[in-house]
TIRO-2110 file (N, C-alpha, C; in Angstrom, 1 decimal):
// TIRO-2110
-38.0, 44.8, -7.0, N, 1, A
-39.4, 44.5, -6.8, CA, 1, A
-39.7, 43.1, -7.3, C, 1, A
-39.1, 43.0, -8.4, N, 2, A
-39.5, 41.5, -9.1, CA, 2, A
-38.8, 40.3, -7.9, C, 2, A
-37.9, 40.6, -7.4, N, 3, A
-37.2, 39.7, -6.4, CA, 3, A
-38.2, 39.4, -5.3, C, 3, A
-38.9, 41.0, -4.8, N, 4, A
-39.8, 40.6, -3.9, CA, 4, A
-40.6, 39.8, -4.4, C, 4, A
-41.7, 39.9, -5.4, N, 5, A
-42.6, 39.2, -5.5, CA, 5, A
-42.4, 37.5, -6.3, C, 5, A
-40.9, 37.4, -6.4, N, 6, A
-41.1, 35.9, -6.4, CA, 6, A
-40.7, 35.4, -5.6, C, 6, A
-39.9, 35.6, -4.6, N, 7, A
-40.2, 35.4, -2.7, CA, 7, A
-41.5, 35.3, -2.5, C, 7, A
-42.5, 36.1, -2.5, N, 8, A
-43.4, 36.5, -1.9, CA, 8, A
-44.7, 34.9, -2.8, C, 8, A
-44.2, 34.7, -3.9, N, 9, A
-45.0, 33.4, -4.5, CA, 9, A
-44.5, 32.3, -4.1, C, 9, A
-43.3, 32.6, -4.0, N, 10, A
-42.1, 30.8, -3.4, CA, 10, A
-42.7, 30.5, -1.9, C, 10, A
-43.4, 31.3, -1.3, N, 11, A
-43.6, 31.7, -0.1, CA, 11, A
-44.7, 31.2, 0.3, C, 11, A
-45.8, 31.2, -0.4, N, 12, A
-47.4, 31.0, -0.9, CA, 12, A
-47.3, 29.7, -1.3, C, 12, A
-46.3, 29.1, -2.3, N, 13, A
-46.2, 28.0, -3.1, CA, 13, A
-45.9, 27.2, -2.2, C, 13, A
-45.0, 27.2, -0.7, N, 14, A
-44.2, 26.2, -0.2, CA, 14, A
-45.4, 26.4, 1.2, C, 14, A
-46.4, 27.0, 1.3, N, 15, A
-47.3, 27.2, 2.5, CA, 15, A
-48.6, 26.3, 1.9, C, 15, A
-48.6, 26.4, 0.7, N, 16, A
-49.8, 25.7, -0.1, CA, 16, A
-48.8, 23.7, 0.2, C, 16, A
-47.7, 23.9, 0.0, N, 17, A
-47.4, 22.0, -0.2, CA, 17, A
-47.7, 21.5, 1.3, C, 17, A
-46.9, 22.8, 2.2, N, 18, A
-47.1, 22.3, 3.6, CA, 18, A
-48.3, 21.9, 4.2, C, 18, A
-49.8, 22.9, 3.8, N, 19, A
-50.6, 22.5, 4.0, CA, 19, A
-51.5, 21.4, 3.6, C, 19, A
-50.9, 21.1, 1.8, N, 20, A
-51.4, 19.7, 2.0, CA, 20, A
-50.9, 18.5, 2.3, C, 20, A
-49.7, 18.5, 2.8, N, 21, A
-48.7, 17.4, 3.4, CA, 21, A
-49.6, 17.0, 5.1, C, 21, A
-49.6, 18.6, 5.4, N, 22, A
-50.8, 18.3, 6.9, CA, 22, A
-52.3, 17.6, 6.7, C, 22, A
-52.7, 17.8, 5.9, N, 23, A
-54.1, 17.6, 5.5, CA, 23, A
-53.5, 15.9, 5.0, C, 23, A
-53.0, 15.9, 4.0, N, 24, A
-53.0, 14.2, 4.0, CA, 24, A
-52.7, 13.2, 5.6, C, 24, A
-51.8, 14.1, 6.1, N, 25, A
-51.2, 13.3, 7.7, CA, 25, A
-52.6, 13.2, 8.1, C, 25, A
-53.4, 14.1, 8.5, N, 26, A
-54.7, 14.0, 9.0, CA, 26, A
-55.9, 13.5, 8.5, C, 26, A
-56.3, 13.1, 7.1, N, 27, A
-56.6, 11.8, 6.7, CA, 27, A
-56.3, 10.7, 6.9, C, 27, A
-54.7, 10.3, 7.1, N, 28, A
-54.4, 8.8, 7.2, CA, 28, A
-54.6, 8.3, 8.5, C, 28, A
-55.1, 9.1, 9.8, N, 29, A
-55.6, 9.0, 11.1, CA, 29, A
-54.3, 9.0, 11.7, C, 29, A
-54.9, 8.5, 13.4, N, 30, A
-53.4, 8.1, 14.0, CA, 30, A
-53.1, 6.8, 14.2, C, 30, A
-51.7, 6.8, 14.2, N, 31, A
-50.9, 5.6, 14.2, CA, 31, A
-51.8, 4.5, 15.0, C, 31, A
-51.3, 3.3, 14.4, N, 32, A
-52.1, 1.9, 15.1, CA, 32, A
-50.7, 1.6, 15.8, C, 32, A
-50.3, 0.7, 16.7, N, 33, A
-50.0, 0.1, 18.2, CA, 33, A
-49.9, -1.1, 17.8, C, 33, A
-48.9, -1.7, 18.4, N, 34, A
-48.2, -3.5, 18.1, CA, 34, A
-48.0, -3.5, 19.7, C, 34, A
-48.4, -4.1, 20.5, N, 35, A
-47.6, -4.3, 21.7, CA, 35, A
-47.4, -5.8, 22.0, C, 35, A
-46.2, -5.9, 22.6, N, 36, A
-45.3, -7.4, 22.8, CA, 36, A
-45.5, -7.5, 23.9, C, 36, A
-46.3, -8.4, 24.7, N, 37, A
-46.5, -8.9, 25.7, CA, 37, A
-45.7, -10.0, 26.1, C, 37, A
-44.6, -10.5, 27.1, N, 38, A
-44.2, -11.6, 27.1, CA, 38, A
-44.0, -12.5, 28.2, C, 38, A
-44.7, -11.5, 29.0, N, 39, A
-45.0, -11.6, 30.9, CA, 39, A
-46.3, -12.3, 31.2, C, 39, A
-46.6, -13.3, 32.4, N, 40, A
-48.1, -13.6, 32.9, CA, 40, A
-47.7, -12.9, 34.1, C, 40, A
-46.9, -11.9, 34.7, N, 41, A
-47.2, -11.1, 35.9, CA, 41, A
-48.2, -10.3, 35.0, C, 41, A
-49.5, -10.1, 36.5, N, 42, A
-50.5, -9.5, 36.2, CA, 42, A
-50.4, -8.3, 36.1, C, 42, A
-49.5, -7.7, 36.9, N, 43, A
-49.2, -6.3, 37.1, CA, 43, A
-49.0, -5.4, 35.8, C, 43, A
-47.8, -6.3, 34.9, N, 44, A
-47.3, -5.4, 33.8, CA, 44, A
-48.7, -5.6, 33.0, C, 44, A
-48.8, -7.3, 32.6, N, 45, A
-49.9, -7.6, 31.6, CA, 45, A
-51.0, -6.5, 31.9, C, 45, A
-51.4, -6.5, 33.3, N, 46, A
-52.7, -5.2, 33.4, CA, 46, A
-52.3, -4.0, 32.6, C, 46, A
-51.3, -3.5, 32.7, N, 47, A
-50.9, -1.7, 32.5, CA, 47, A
-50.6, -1.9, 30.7, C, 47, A
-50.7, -3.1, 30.1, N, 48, A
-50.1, -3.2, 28.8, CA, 48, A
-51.6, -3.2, 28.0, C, 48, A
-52.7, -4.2, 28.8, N, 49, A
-53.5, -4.1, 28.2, CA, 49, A
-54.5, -2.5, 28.4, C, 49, A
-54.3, -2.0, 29.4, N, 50, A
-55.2, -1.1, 29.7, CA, 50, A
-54.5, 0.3, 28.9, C, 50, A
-53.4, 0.4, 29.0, N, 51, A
-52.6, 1.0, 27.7, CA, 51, A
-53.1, 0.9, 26.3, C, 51, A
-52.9, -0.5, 25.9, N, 52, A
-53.8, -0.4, 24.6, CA, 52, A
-55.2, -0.1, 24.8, C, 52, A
-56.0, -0.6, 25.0, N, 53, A
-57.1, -0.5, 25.3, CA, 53, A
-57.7, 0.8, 25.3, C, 53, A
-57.6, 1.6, 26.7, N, 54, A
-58.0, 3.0, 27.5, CA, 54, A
-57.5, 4.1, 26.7, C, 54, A
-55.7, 3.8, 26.4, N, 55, A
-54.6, 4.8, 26.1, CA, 55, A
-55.0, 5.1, 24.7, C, 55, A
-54.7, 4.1, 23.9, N, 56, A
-54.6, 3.8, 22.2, CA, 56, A
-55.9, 3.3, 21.5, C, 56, A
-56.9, 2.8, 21.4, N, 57, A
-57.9, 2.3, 21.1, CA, 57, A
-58.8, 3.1, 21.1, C, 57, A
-58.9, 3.5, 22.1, N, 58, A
-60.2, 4.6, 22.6, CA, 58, A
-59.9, 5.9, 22.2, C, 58, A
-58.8, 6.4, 21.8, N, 59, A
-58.2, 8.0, 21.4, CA, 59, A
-58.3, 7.4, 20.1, C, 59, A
-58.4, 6.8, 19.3, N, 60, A
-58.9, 6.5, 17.8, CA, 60, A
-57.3, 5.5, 17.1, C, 60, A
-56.4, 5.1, 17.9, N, 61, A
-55.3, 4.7, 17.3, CA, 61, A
-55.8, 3.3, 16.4, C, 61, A
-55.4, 2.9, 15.2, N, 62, A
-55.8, 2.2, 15.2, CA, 62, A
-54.7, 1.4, 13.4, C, 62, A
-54.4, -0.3, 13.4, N, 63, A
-55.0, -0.8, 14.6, CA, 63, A
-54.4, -0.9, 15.7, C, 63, A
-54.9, -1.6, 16.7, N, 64, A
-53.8, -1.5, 18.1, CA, 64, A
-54.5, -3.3, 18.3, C, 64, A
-53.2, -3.7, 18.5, N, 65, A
-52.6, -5.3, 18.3, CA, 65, A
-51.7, -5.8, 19.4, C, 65, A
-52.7, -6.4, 20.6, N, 66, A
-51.4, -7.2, 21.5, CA, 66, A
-51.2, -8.5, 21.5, C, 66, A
-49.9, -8.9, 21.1, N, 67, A
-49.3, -9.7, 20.7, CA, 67, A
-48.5, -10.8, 22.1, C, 67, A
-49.3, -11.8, 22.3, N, 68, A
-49.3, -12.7, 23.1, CA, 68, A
-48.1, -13.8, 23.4, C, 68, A
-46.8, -13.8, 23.8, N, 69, A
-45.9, -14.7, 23.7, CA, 69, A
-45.1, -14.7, 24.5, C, 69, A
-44.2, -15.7, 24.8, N, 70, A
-43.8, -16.5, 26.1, CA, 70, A
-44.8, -16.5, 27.1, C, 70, A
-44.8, -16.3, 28.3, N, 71, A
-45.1, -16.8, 29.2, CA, 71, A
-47.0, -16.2, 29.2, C, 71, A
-46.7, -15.0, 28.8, N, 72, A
-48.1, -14.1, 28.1, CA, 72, A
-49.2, -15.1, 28.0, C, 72, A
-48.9, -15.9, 26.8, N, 73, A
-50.1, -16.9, 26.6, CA, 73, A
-50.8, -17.7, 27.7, C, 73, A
-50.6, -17.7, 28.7, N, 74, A
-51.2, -18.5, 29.7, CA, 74, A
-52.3, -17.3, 30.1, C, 74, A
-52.3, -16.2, 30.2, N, 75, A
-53.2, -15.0, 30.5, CA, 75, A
-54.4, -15.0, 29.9, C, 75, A
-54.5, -15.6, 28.4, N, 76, A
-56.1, -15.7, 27.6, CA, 76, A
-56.4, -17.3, 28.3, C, 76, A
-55.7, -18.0, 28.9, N, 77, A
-56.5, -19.8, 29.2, CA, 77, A
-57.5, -19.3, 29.8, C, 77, A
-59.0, -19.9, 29.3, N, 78, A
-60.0, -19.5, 30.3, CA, 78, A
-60.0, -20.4, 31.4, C, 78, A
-59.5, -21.6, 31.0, N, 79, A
-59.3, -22.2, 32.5, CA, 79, A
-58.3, -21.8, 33.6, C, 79, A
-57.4, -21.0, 33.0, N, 80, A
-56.6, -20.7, 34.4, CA, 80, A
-57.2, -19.4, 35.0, C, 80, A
-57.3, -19.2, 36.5, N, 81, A
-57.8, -18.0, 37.3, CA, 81, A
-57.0, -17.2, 36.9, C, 81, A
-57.5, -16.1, 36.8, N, 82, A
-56.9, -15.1, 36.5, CA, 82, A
-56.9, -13.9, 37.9, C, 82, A
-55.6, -13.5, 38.3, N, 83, A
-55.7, -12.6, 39.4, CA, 83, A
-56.3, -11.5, 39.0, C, 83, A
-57.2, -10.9, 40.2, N, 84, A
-57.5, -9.3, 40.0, CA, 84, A
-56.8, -8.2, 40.8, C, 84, A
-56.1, -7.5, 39.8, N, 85, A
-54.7, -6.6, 40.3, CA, 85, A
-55.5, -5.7, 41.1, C, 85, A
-54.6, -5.0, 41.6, N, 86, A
-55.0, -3.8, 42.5, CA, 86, A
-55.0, -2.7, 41.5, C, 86, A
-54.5, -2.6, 40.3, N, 87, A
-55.3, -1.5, 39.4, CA, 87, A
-56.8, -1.9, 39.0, C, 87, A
-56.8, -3.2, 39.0, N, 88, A
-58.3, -3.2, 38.5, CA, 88, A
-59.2, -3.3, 39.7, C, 88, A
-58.8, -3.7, 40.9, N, 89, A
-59.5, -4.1, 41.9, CA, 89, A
-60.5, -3.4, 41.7, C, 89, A
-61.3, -1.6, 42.0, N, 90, A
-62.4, -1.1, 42.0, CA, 90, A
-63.4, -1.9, 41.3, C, 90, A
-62.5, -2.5, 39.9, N, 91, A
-63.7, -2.5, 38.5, CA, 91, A
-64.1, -3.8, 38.9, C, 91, A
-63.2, -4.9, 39.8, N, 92, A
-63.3, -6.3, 40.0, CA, 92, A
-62.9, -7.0, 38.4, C, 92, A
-62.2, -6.4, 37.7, N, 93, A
-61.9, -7.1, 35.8, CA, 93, A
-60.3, -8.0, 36.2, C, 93, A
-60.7, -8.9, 36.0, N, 94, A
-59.8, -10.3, 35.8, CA, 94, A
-59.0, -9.6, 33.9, C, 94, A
-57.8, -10.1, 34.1, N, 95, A
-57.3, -10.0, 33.2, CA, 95, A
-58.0, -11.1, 31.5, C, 95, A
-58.3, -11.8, 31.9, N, 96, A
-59.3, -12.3, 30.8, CA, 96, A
-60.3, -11.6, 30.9, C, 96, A
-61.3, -10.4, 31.5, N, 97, A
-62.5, -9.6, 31.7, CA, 97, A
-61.4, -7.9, 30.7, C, 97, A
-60.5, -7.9, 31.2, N, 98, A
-59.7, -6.9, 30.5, CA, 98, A
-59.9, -7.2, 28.5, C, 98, A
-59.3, -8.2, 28.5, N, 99, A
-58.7, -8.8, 27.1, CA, 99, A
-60.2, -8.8, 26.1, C, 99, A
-61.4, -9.5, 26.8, N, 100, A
-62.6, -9.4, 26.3, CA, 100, A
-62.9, -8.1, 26.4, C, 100, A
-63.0, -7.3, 26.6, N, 101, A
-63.4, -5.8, 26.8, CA, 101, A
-62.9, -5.3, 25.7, C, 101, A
-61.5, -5.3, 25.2, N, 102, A
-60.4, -4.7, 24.1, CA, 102, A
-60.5, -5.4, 22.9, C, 102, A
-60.7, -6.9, 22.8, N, 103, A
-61.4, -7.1, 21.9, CA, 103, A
-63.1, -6.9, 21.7, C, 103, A
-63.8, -6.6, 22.3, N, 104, A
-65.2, -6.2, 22.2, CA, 104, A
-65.2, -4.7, 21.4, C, 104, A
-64.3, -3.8, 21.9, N, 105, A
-64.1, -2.4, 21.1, CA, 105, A
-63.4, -2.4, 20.4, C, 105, A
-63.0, -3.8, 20.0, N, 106, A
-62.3, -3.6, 18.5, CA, 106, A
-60.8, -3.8, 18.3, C, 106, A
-59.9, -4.0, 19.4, N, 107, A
-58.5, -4.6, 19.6, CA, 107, A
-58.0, -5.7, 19.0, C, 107, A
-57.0, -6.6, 18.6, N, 108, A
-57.3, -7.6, 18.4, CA, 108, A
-55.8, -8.2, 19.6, C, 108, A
-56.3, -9.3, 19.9, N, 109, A
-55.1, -9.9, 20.2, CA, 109, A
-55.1, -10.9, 19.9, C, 109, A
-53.7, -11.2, 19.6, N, 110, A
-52.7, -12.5, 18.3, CA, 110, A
-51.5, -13.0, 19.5, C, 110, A
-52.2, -14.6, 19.3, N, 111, A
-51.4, -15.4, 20.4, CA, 111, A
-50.3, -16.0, 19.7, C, 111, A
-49.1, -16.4, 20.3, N, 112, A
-47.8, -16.8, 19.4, CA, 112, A
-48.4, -18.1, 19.3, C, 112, A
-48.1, -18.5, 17.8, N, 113, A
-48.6, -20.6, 18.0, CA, 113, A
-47.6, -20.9, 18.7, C, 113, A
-46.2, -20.7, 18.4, N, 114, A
-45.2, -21.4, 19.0, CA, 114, A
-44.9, -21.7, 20.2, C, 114, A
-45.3, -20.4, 21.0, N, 115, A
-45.3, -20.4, 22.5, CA, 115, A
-46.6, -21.0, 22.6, C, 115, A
-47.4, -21.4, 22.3, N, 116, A
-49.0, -21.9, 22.7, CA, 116, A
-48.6, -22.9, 23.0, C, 116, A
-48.3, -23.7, 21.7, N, 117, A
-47.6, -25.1, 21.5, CA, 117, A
-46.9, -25.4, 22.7, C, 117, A
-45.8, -24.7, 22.9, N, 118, A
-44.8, -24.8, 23.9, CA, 118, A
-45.5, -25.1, 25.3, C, 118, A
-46.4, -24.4, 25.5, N, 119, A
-47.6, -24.1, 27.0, CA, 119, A
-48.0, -25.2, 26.9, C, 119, A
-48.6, -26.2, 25.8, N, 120, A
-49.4, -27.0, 26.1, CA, 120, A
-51.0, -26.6, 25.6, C, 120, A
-51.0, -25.3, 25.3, N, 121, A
-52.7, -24.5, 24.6, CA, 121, A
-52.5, -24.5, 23.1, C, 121, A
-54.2, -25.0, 22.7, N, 122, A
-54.5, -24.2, 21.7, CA, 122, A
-55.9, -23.4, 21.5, C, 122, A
-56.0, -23.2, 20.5, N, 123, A
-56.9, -22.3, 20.0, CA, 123, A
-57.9, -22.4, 20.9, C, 123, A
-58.5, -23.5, 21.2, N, 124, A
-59.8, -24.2, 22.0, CA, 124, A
-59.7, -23.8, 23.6, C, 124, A
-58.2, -23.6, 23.7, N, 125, A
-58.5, -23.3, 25.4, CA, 125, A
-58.1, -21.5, 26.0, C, 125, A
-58.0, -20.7, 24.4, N, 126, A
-58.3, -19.2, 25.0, CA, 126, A
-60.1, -18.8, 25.0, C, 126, A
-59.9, -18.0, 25.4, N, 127, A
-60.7, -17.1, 25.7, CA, 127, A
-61.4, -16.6, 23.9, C, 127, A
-62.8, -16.1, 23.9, N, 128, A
-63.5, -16.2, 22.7, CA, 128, A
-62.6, -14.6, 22.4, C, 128, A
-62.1, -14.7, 21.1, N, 129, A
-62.2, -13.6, 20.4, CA, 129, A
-60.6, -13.6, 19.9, C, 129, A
-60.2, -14.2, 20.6, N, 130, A
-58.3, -14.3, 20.6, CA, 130, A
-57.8, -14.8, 19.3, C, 130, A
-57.1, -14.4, 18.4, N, 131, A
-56.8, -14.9, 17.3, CA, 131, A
-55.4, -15.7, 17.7, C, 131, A
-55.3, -17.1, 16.7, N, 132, A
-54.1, -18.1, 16.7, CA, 132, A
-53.4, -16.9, 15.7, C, 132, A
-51.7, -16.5, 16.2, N, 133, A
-51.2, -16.0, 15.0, CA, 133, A
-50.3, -16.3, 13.8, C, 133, A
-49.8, -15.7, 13.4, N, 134, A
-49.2, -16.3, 12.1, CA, 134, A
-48.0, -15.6, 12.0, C, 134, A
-47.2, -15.9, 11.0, N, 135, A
-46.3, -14.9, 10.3, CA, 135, A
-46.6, -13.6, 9.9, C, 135, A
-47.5, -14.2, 8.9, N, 136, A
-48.6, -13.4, 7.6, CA, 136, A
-48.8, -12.1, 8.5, C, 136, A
-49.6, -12.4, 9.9, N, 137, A
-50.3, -11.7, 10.2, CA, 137, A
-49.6, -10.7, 11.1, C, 137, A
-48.6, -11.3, 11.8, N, 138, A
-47.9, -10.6, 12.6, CA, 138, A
-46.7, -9.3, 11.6, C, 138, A
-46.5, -10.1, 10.6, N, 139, A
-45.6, -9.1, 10.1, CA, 139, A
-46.8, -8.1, 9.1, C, 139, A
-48.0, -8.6, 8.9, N, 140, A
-48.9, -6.6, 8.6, CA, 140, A
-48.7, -6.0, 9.2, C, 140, A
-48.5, -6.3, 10.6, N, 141, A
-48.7, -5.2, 11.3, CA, 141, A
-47.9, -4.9, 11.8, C, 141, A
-46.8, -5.5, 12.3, N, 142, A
-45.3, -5.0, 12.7, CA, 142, A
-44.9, -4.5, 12.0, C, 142, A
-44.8, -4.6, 10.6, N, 143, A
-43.9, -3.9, 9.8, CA, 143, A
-44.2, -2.7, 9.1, C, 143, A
-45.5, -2.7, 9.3, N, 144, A
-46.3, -1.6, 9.0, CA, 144, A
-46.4, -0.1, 9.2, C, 144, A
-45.7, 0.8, 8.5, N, 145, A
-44.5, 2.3, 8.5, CA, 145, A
-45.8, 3.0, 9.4, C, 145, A
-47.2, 2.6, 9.3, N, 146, A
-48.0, 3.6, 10.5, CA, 146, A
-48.4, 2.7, 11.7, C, 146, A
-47.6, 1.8, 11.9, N, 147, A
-47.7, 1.5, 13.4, CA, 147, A
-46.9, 1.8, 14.0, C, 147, A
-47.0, 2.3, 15.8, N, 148, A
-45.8, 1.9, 16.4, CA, 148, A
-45.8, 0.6, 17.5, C, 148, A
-44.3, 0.1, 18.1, N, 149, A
-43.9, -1.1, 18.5, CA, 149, A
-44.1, -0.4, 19.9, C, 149, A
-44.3, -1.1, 20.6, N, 150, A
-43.8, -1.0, 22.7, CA, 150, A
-44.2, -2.3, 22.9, C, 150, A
-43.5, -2.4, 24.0, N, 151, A
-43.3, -4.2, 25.0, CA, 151, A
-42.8, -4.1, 26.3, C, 151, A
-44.2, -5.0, 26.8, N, 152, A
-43.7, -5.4, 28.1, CA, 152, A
-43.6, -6.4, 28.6, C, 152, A
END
């Protein structure tokens, strides 16, 4: 009988830790999003940003961070046109109309200096809201055990 009932506490005791192991996970929210952008085809760049954006952003992930490099950076120039894909066609949103949108609810996107450099852009010729990135900044958030990584 004494066997049962310290089973029967070990039992209680390991349902009491589990529960607050769940209760802490559901405090710390859900995971924030890093995505590697390295494409100026509009096709992928569309589905990458509307992924963060629609997918991750708006279901509460947070933060969610698209990361702008190689060829990517030409996509925030406000001077260059930007195509409007046939996913966005109904909405008529240009890929710079995308990027403003995701940062307006709160996204951030972080442009490579190096590739900027490389392009010929700086800070002055994206689009308002677009952060110049850094080391510093890139590795908070990459490295960061509650974010996860995807790239297109």
């Amino acid at each position: 009988m004494r066997m049962f009932k310290n089973t029967i506490i070990m039992l209680f005791a390991a349902m009491a830790i589990l529960q607050g192991a769940v209760s802490a996970n559901a405090d710390a929210g859900k995971p924030g999003l890093f995505i590697n952008l390295t494409t100026d085809d509009t096709w992928s760049a569309a589905k990458a940003i509307m992924f963060a954006h629609e997918k991750a952003l708006k279901n509460g992930h947070s933060p969610v961070a698209i990361w702008m490099n190689v060829r990517a950076v030409y996509l925030a120039d406000k001077k260059r046109a930007s195509h409007v894909h046939g996913l966005m066609r109904e909405s008529n949103m240009s890929i710079q109309d995308m990027l403003a949108a995701f940062i307006k609810d709160g996204g951030t996107v972080i442009m490579c200096q190096a590739c900027s450099k490389a392009a010929g852009l700086t800070q002055a010729d994206y689009i308002d809201g677009v952060t110049m990135g850094s080391w510093e900044l890139i590795e908070s958030i990459l490295f960061d055990p509650n974010v996860k990584t995807l790239s297109w």
